[in-house]
mmCIF file as gemmi writes it, N, C-alpha and C atoms, coordinates in Angstrom:
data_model
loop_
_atom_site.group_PDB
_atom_site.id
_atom_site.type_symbol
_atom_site.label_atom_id
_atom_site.label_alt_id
_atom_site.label_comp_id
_atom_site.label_asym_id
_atom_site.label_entity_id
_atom_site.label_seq_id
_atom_site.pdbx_PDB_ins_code
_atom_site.Cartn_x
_atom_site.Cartn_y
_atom_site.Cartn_z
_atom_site.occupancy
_atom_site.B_iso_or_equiv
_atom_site.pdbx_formal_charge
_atom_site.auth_seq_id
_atom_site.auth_asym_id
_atom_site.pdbx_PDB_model_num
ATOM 1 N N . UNK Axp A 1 ? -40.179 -9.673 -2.943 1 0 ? 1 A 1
ATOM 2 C CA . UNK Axp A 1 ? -39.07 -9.622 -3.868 1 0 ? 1 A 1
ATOM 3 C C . UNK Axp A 1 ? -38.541 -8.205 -4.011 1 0 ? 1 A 1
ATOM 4 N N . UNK Axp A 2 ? -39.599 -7.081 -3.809 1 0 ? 2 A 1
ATOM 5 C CA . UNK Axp A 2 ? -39.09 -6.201 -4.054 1 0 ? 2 A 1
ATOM 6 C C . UNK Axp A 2 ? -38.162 -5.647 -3.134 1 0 ? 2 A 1
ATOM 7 N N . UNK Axp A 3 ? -38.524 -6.404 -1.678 1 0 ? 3 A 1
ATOM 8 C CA . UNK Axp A 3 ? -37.62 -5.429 -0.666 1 0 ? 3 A 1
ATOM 9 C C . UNK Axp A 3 ? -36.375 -6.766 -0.342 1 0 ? 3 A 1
ATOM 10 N N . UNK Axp A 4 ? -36.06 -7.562 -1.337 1 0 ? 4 A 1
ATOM 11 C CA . UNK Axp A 4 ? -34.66 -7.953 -1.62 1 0 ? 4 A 1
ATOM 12 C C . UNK Axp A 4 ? -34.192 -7.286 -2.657 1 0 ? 4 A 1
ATOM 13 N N . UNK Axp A 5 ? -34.702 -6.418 -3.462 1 0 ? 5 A 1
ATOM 14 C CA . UNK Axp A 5 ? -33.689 -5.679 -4.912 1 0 ? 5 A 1
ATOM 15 C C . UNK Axp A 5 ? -33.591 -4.241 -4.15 1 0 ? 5 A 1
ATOM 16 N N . UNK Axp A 6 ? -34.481 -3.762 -3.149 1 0 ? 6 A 1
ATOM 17 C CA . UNK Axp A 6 ? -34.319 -2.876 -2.7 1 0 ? 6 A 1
ATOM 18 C C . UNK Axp A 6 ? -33.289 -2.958 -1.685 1 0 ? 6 A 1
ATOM 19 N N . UNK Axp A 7 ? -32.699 -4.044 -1.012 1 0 ? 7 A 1
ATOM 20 C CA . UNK Axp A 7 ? -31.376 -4.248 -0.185 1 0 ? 7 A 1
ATOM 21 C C . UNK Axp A 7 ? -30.29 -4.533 -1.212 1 0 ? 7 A 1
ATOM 22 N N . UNK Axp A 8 ? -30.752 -5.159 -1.81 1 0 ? 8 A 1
ATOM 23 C CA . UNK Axp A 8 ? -29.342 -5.268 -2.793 1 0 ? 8 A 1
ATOM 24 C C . UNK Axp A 8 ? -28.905 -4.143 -3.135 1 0 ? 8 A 1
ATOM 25 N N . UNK Axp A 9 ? -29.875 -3.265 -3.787 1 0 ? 9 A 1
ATOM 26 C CA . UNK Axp A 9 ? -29.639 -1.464 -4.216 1 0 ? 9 A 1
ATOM 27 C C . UNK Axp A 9 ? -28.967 -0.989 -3.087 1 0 ? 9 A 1
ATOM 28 N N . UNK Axp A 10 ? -29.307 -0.935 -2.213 1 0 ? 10 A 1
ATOM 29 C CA . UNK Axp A 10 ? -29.021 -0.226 -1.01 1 0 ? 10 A 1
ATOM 30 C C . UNK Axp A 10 ? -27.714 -0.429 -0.769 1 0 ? 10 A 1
ATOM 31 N N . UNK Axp A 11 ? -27.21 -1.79 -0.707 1 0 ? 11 A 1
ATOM 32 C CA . UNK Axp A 11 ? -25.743 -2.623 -0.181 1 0 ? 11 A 1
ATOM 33 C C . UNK Axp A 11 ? -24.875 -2.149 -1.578 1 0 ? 11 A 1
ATOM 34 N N . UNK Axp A 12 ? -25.121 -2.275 -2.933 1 0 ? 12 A 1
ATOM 35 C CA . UNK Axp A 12 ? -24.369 -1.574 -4.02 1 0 ? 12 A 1
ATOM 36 C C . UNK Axp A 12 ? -24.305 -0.26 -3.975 1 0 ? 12 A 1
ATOM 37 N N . UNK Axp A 13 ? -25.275 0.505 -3.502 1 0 ? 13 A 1
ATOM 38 C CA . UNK Axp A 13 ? -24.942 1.826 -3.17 1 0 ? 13 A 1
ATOM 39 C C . UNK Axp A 13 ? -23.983 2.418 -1.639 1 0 ? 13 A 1
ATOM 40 N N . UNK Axp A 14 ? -23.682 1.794 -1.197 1 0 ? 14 A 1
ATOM 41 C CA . UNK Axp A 14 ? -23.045 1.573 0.14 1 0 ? 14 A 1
ATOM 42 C C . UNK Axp A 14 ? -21.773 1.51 -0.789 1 0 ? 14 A 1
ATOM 43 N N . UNK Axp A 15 ? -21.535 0.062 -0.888 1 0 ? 15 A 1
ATOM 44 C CA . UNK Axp A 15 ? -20.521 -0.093 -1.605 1 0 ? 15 A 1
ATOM 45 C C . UNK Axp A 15 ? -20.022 0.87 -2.441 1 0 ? 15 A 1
ATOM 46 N N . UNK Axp A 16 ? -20.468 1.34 -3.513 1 0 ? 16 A 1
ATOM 47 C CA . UNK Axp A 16 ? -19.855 2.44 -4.43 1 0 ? 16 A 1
ATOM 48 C C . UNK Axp A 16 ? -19.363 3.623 -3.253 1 0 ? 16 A 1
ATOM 49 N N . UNK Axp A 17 ? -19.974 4.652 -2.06 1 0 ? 17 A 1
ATOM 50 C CA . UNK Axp A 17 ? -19.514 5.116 -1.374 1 0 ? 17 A 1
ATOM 51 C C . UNK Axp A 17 ? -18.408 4.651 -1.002 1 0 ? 17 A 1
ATOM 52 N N . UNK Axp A 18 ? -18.064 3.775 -0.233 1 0 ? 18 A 1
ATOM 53 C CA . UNK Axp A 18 ? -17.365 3.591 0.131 1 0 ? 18 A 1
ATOM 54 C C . UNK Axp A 18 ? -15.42 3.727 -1.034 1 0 ? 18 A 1
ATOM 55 N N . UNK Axp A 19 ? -15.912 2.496 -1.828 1 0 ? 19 A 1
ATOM 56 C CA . UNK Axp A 19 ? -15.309 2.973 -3.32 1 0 ? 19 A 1
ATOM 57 C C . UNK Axp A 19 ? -14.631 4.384 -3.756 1 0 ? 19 A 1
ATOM 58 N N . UNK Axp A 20 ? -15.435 5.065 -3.441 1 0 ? 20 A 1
ATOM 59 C CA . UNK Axp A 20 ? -15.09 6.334 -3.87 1 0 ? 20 A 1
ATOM 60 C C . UNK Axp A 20 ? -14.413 7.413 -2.572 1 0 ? 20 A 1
ATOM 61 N N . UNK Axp A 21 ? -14.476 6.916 -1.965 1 0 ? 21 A 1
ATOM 62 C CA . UNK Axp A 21 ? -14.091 7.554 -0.282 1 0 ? 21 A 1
ATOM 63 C C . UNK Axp A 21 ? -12.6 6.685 -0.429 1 0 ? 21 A 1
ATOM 64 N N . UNK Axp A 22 ? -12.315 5.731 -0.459 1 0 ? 22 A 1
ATOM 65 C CA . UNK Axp A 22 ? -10.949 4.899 -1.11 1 0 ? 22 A 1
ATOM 66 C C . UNK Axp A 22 ? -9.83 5.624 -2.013 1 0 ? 22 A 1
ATOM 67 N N . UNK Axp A 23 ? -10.873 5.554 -2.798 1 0 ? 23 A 1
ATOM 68 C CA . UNK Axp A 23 ? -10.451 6.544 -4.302 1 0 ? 23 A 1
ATOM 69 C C . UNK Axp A 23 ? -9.788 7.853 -4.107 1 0 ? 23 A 1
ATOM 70 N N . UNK Axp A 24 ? -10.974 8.691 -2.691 1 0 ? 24 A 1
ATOM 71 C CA . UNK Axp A 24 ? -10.394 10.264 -2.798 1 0 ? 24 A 1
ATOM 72 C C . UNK Axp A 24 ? -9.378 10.485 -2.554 1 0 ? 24 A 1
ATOM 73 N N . UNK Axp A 25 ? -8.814 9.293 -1.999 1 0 ? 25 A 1
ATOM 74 C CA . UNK Axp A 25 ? -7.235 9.917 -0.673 1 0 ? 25 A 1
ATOM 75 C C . UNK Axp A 25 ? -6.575 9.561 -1.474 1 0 ? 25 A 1
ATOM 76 N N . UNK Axp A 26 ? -5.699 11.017 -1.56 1 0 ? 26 A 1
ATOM 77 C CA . UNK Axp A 26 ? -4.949 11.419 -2.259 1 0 ? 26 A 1
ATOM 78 C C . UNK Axp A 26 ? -3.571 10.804 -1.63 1 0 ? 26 A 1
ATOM 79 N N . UNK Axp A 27 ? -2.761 10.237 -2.383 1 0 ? 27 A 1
ATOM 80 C CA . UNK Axp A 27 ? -1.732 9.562 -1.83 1 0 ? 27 A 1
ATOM 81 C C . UNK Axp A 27 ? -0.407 10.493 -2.526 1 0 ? 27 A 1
ATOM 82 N N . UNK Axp A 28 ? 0.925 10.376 -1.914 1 0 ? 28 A 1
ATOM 83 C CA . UNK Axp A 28 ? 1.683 10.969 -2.387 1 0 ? 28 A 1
ATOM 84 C C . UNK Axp A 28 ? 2.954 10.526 -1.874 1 0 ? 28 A 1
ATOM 85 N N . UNK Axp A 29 ? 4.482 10.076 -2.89 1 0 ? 29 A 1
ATOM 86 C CA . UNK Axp A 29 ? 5.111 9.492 -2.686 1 0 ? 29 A 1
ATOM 87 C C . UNK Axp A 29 ? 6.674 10.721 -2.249 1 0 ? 29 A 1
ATOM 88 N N . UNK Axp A 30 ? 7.964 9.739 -2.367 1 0 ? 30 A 1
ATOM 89 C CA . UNK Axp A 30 ? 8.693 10.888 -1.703 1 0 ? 30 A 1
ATOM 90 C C . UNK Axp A 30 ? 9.358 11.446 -2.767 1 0 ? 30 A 1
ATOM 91 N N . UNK Axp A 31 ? 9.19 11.5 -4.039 1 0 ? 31 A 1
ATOM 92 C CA . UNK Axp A 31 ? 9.284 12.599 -4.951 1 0 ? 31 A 1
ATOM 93 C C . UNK Axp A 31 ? 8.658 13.779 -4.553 1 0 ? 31 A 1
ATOM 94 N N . UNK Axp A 32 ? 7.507 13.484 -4.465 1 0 ? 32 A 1
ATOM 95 C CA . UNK Axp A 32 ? 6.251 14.663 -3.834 1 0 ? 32 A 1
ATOM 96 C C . UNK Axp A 32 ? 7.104 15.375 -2.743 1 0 ? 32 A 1
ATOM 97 N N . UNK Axp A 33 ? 7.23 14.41 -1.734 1 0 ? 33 A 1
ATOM 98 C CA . UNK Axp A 33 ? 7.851 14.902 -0.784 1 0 ? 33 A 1
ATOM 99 C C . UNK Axp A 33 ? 9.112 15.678 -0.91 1 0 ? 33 A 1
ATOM 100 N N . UNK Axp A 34 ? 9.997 15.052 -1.384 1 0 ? 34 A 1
ATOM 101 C CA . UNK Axp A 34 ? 11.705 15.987 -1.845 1 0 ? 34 A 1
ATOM 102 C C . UNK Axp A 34 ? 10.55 17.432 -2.504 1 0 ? 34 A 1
ATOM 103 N N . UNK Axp A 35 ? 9.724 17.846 -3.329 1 0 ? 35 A 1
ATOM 104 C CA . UNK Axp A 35 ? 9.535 19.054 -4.186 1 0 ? 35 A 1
ATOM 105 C C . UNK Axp A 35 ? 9.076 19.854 -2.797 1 0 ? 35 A 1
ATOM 106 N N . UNK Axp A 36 ? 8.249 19.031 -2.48 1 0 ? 36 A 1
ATOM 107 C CA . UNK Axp A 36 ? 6.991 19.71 -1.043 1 0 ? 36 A 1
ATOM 108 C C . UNK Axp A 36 ? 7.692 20.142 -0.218 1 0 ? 36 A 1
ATOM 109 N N . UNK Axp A 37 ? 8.883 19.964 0.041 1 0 ? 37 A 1
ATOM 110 C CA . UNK Axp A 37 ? 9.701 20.655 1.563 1 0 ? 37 A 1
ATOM 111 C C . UNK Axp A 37 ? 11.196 20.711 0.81 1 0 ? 37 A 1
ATOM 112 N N . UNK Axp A 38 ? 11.638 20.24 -0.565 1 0 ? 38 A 1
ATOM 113 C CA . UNK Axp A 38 ? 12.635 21.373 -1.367 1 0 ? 38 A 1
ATOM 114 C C . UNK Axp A 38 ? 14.071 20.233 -0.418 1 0 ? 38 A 1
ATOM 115 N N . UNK Axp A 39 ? 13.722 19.103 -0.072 1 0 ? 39 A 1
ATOM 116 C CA . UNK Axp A 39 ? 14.933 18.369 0.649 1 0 ? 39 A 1
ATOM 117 C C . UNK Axp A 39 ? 15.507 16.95 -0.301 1 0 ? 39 A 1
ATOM 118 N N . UNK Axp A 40 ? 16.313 16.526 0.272 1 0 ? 40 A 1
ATOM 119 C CA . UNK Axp A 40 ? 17.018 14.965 -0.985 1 0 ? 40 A 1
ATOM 120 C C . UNK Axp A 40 ? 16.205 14.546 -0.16 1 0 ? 40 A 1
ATOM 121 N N . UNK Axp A 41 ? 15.783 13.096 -1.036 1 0 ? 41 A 1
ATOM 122 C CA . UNK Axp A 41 ? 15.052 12.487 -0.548 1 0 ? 41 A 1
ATOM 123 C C . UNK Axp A 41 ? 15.753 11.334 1.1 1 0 ? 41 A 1
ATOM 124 N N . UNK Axp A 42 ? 17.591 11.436 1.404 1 0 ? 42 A 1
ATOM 125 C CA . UNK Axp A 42 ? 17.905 11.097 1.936 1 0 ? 42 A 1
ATOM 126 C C . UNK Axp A 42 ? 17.75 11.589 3.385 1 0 ? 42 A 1
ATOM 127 N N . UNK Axp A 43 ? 17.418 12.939 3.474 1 0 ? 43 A 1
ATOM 128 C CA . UNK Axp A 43 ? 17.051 13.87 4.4 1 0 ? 43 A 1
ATOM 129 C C . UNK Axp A 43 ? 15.464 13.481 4.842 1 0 ? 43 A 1
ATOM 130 N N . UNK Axp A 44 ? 14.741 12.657 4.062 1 0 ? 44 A 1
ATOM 131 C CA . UNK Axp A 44 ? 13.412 12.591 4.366 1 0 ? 44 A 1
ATOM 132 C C . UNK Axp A 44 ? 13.696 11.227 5.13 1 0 ? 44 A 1
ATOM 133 N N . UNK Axp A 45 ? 14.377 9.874 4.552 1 0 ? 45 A 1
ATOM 134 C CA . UNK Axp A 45 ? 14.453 8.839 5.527 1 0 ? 45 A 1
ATOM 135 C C . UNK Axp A 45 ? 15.168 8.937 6.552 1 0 ? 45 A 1
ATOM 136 N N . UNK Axp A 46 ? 15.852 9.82 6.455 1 0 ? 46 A 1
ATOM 137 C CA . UNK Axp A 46 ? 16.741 10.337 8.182 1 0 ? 46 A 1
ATOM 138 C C . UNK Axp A 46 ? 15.667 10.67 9.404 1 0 ? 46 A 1
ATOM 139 N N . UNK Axp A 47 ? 14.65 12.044 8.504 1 0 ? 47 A 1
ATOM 140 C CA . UNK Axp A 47 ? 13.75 12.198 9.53 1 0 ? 47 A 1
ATOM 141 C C . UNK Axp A 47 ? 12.862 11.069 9.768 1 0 ? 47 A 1
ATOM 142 N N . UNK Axp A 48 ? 12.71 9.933 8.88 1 0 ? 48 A 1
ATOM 143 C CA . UNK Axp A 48 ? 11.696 8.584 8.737 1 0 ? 48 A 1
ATOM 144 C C . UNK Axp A 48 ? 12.053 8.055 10.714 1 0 ? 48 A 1
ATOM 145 N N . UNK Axp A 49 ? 13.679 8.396 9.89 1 0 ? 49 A 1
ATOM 146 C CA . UNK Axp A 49 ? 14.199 6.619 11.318 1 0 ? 49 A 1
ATOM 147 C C . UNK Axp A 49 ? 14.111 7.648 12.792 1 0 ? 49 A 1
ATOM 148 N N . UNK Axp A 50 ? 14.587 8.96 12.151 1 0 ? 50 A 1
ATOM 149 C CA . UNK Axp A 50 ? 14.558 9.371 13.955 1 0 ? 50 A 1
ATOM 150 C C . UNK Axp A 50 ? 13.334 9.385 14.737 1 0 ? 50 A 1
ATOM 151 N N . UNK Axp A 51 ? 11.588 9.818 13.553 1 0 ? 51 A 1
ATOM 152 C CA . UNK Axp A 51 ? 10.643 9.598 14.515 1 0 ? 51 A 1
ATOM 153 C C . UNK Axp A 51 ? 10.082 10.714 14.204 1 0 ? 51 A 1
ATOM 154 N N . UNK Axp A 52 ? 11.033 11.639 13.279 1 0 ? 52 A 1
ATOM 155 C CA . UNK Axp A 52 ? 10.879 13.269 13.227 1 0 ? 52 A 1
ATOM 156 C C . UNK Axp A 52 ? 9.461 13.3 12.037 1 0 ? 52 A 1
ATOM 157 N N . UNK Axp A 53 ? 8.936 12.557 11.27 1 0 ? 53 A 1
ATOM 158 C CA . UNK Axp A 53 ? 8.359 12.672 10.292 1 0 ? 53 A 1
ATOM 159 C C . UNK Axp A 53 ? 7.487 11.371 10.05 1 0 ? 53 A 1
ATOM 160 N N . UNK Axp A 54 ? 6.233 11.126 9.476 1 0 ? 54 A 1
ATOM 161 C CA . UNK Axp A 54 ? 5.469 10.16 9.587 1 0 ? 54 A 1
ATOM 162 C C . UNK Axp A 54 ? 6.028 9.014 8.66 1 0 ? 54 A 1
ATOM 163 N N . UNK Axp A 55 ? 5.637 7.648 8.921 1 0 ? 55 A 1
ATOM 164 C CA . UNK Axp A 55 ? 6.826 6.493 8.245 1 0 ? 55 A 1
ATOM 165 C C . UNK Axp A 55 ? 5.584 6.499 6.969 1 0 ? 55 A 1
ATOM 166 N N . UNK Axp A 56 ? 4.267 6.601 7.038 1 0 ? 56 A 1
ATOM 167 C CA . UNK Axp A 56 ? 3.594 6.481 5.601 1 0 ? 56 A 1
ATOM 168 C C . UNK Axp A 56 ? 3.374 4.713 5.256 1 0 ? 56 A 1
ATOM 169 N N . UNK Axp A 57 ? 2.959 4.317 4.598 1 0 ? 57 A 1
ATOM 170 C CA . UNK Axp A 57 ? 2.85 2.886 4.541 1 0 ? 57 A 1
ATOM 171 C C . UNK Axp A 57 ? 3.197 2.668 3.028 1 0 ? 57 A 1
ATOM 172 N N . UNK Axp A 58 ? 3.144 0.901 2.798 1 0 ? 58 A 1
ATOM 173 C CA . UNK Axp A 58 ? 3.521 0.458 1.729 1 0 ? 58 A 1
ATOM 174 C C . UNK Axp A 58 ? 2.212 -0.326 1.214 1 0 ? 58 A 1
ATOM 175 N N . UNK Axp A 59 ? 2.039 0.327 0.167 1 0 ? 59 A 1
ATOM 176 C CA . UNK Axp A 59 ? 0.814 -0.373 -0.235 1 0 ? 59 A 1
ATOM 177 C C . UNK Axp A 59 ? 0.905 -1.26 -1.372 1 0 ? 59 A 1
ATOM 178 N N . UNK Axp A 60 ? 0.531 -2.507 -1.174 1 0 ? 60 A 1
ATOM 179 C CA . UNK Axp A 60 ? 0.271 -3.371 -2.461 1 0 ? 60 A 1
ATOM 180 C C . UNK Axp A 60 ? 1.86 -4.157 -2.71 1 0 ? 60 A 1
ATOM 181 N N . UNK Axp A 61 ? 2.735 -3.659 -1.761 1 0 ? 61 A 1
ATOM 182 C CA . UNK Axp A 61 ? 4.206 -4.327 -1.569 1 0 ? 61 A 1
ATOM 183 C C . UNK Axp A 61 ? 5.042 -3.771 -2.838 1 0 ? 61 A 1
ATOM 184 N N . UNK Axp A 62 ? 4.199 -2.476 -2.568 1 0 ? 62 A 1
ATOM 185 C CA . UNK Axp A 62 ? 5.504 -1.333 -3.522 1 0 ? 62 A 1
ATOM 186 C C . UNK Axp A 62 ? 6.198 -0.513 -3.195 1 0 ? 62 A 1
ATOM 187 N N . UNK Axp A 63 ? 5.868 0.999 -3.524 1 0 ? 63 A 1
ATOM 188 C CA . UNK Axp A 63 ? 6.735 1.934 -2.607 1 0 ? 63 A 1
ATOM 189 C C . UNK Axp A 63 ? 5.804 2.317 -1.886 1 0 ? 63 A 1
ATOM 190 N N . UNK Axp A 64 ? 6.766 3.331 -1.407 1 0 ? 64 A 1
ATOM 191 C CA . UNK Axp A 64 ? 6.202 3.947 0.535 1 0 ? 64 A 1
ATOM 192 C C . UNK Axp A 64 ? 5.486 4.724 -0.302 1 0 ? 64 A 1
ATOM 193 N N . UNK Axp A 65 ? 4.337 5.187 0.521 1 0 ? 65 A 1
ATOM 194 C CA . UNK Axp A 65 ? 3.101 6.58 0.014 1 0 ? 65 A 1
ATOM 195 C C . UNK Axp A 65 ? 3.118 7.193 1.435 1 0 ? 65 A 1
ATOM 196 N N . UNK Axp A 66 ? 2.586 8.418 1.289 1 0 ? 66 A 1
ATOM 197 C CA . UNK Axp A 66 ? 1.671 8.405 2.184 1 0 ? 66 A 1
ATOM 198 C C . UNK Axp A 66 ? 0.76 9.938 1.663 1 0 ? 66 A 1
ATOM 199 N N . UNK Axp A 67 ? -0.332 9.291 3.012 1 0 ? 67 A 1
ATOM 200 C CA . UNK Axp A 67 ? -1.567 10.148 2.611 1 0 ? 67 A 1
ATOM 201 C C . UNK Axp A 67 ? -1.586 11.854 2.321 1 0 ? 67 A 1
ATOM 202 N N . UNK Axp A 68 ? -2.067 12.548 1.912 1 0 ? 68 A 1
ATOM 203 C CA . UNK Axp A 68 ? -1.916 13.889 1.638 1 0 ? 68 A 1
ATOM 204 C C . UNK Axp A 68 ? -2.669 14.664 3.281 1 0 ? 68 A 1
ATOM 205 N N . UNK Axp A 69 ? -3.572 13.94 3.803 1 0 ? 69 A 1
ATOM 206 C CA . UNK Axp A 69 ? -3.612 14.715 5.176 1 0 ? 69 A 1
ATOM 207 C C . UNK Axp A 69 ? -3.009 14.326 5.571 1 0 ? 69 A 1
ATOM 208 N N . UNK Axp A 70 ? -2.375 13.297 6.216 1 0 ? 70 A 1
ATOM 209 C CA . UNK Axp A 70 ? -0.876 12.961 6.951 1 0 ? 70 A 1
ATOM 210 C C . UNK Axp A 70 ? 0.034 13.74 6.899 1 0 ? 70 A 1
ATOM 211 N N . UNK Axp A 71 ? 0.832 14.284 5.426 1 0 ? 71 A 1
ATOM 212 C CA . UNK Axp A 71 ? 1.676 15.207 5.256 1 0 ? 71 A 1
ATOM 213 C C . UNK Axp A 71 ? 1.315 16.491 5.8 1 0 ? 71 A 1
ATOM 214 N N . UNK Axp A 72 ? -0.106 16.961 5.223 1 0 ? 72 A 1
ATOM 215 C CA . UNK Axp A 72 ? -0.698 18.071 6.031 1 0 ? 72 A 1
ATOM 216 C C . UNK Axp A 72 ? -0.689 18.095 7.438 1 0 ? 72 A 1
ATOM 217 N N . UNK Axp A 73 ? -1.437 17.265 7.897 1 0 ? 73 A 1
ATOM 218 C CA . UNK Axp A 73 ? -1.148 17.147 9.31 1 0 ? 73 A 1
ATOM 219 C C . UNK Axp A 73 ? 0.042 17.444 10.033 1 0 ? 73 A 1
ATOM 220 N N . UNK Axp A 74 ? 1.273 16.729 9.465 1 0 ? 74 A 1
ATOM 221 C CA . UNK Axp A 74 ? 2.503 16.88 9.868 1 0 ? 74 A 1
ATOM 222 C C . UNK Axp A 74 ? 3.03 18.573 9.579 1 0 ? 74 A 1
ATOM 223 N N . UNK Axp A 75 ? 3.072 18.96 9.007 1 0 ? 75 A 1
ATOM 224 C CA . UNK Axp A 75 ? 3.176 20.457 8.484 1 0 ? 75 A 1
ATOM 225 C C . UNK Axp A 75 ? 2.138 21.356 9.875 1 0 ? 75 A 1
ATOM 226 N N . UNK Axp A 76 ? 1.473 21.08 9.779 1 0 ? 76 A 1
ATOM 227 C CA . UNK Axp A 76 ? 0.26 21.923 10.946 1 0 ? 76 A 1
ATOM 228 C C . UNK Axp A 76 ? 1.058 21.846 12.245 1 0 ? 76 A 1
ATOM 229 N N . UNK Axp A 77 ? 1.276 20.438 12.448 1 0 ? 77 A 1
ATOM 230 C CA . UNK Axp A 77 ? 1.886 20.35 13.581 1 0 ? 77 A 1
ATOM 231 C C . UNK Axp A 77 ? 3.703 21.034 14.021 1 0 ? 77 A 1
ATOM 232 N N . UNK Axp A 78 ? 3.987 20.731 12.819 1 0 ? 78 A 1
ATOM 233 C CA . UNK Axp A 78 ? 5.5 21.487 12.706 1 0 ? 78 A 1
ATOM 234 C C . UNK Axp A 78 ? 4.826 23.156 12.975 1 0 ? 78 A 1
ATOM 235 N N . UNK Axp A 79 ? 4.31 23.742 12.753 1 0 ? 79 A 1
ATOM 236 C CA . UNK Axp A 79 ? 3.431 25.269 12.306 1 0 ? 79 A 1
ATOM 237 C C . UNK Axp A 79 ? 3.336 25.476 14.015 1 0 ? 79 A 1
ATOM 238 N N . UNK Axp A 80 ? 2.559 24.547 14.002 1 0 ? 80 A 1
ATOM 239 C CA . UNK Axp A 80 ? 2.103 24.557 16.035 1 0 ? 80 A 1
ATOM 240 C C . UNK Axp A 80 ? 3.068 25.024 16.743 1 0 ? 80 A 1
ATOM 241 N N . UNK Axp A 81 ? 4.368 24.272 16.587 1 0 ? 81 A 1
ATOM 242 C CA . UNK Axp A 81 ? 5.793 23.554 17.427 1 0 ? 81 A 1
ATOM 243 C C . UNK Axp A 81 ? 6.267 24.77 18.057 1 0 ? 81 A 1
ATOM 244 N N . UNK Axp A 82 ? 6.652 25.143 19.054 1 0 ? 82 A 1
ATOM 245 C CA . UNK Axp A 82 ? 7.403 26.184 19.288 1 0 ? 82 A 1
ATOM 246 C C . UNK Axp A 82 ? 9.004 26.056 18.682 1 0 ? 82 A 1
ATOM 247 N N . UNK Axp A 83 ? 9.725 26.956 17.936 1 0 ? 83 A 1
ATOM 248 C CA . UNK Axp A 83 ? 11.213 26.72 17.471 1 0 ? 83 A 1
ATOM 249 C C . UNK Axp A 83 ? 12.158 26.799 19.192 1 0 ? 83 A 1
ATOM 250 N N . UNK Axp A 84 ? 12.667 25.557 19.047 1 0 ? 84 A 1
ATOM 251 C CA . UNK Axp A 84 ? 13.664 26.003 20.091 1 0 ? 84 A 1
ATOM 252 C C . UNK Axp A 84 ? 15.047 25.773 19.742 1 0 ? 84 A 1
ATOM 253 N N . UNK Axp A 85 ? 15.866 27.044 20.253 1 0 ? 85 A 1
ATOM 254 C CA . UNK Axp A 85 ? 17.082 26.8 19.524 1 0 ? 85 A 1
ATOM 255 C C . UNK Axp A 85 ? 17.497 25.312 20.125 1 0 ? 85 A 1
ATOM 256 N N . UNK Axp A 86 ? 18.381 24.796 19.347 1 0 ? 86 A 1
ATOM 257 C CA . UNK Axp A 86 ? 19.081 23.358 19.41 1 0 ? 86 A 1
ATOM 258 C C . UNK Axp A 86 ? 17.986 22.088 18.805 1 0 ? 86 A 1
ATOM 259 N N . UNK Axp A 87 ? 16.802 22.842 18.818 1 0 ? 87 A 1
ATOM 260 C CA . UNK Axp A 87 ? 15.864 21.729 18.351 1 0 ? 87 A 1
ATOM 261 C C . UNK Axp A 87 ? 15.809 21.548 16.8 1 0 ? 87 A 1
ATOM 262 N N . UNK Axp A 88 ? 16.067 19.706 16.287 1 0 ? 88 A 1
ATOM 263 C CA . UNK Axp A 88 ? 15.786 19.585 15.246 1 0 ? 88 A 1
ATOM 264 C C . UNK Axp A 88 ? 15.232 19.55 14.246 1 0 ? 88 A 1
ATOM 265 N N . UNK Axp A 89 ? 15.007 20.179 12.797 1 0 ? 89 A 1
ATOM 266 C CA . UNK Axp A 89 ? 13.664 20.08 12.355 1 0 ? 89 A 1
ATOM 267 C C . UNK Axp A 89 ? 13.928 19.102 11.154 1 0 ? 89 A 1
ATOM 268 N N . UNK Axp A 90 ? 13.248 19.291 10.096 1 0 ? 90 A 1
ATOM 269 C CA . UNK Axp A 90 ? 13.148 18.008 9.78 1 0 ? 90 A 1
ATOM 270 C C . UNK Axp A 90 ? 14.057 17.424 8.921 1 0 ? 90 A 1
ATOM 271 N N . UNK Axp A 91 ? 14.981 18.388 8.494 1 0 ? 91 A 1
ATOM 272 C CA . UNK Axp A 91 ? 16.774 18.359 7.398 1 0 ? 91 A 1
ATOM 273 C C . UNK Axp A 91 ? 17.485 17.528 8.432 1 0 ? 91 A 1
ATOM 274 N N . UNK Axp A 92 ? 17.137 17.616 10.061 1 0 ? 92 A 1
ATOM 275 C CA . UNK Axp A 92 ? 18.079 17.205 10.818 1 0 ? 92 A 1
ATOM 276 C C . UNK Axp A 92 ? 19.122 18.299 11.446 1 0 ? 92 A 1
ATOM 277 N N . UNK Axp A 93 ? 19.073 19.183 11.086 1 0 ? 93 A 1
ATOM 278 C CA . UNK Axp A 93 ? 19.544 20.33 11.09 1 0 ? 93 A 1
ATOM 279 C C . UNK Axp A 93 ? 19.373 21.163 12.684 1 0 ? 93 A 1
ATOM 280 N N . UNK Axp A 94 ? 20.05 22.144 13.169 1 0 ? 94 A 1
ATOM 281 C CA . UNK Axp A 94 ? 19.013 22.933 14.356 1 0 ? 94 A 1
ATOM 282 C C . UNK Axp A 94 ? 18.82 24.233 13.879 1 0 ? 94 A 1
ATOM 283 N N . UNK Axp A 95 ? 17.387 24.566 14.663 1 0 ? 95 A 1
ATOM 284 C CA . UNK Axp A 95 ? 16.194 25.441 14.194 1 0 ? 95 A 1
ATOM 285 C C . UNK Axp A 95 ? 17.543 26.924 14.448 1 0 ? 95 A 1
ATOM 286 N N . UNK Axp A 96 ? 16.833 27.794 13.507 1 0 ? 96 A 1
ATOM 287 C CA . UNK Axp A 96 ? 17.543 28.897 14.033 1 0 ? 96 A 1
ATOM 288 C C . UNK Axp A 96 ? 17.332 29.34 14.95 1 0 ? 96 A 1
């Protein structure tokens, strides 16, 4: 008996990890976004449709989120990018 309360413990403690690993990710919507890069938020679904910027998901059949390393990520990678003149960044705009 004991080493069924000791799996059960084990599988509820699993569980709560997991729970809380759920919990950490930090989600962030496109308010966040318009402050975080200083753009209308119409400039953010422009870059959505061209491909220029990550689409983020809809969770729970509400609004769009997306994750806070995603955004990071995307930023790192813009950081990476070499600027080339004529190339677009993410206003839609070309780079200086």
């Amino acid at each position: 008996m004991s080493d069924a309360t000791t799996t059960a413990a084990e599988v509820d403690r699993e569980v709560e990890k997991q729970l809380a690993a759920r919990v950490a990710v930090t989600r962030i919507g496109v308010r966040d976004l318009e402050r975080r890069f200083g753009l209308h938020r119409r400039s953010i679904w422009s870059a959505i449709r061209r491909g220029d910027f990550p689409e983020g998901a809809i969770l729970f059949g509400q609004k769009r989120t997306w994750t806070l390393a995603e955004v990071e990520a995307f930023e790192a990678r813009q950081a990476a990018r070499p600027q080339v003149r004529g190339d677009r960044n993410l206003t839609g705009g070309e780079a200086a």
